[in-house]
VMD Tcl script that draws the C-alpha trace (Angstrom):
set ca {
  {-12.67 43.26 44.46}
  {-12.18 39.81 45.58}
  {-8.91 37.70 44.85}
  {-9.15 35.09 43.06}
  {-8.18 32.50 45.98}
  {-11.04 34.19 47.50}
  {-13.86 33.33 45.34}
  {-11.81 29.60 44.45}
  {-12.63 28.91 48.08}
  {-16.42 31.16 47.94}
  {-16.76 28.36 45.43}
  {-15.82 25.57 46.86}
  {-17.94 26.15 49.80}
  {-21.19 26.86 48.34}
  {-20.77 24.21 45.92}
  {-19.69 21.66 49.31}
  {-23.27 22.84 50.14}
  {-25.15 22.17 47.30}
  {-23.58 18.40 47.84}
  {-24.06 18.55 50.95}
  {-27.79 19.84 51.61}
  {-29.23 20.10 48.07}
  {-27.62 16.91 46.23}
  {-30.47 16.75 43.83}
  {-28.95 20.68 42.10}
  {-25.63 18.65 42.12}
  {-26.37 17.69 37.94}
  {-27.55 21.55 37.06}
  {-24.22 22.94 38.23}
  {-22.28 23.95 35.13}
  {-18.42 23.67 35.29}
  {-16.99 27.45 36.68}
  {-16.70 29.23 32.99}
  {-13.08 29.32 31.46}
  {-13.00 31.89 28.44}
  {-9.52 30.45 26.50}
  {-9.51 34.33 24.63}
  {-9.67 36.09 27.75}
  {-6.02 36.43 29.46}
  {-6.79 39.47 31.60}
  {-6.61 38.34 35.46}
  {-9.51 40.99 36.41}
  {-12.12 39.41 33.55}
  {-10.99 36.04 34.90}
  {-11.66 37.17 38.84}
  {-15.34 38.73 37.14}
  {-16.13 35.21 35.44}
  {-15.36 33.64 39.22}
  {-17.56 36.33 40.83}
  {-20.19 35.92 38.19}
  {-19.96 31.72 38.33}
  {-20.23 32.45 42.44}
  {-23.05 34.37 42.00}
  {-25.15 32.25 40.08}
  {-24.42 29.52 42.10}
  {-25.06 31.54 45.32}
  {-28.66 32.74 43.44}
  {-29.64 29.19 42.52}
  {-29.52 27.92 46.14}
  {-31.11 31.34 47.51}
  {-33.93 30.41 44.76}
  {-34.36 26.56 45.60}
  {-34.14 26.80 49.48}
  {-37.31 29.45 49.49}
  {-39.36 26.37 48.18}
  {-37.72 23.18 49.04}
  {-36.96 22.17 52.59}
  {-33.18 21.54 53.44}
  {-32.58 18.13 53.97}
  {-30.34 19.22 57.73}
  {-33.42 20.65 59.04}
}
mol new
graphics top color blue
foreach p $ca { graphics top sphere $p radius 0.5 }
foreach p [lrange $ca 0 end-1] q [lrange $ca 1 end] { graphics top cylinder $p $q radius 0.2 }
display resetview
């Protein structure tokens, strides 16, 4: 399992690349989900992994039918 610092900065860069290449995903980017009720570090680090994810499968999904814009 990934640390948390790990996924922060998995985060970070795929969401730098969403900016960067795919601006116009920018405004369907939710914030990364914070669950107040849930104090347990390893659901936390699952929520990051899960937020990565989805962000890593919605630019997998757009870039197989949209050109990137540094091509």
């Amino acid at each position: 399992m990934k640390t948390k610092i790990e996924l922060d900065e998995q985060i970070i860069s795929i969401t730098a690349k969403i900016h960067r290449e795919y601006p116009e995903l920018s405004e369907h980017i939710s914030e990364i989900p914070i669950k107040d009720s849930e104090s347990e570090e390893e659901i936390k680090i699952k929520n990051l992994e899960d937020y990565y994810n989805s962000l890593k499968e919605i630019v997998n999904k757009y870039a197989e039918t949209h050109k990137s814009k540094s091509r």
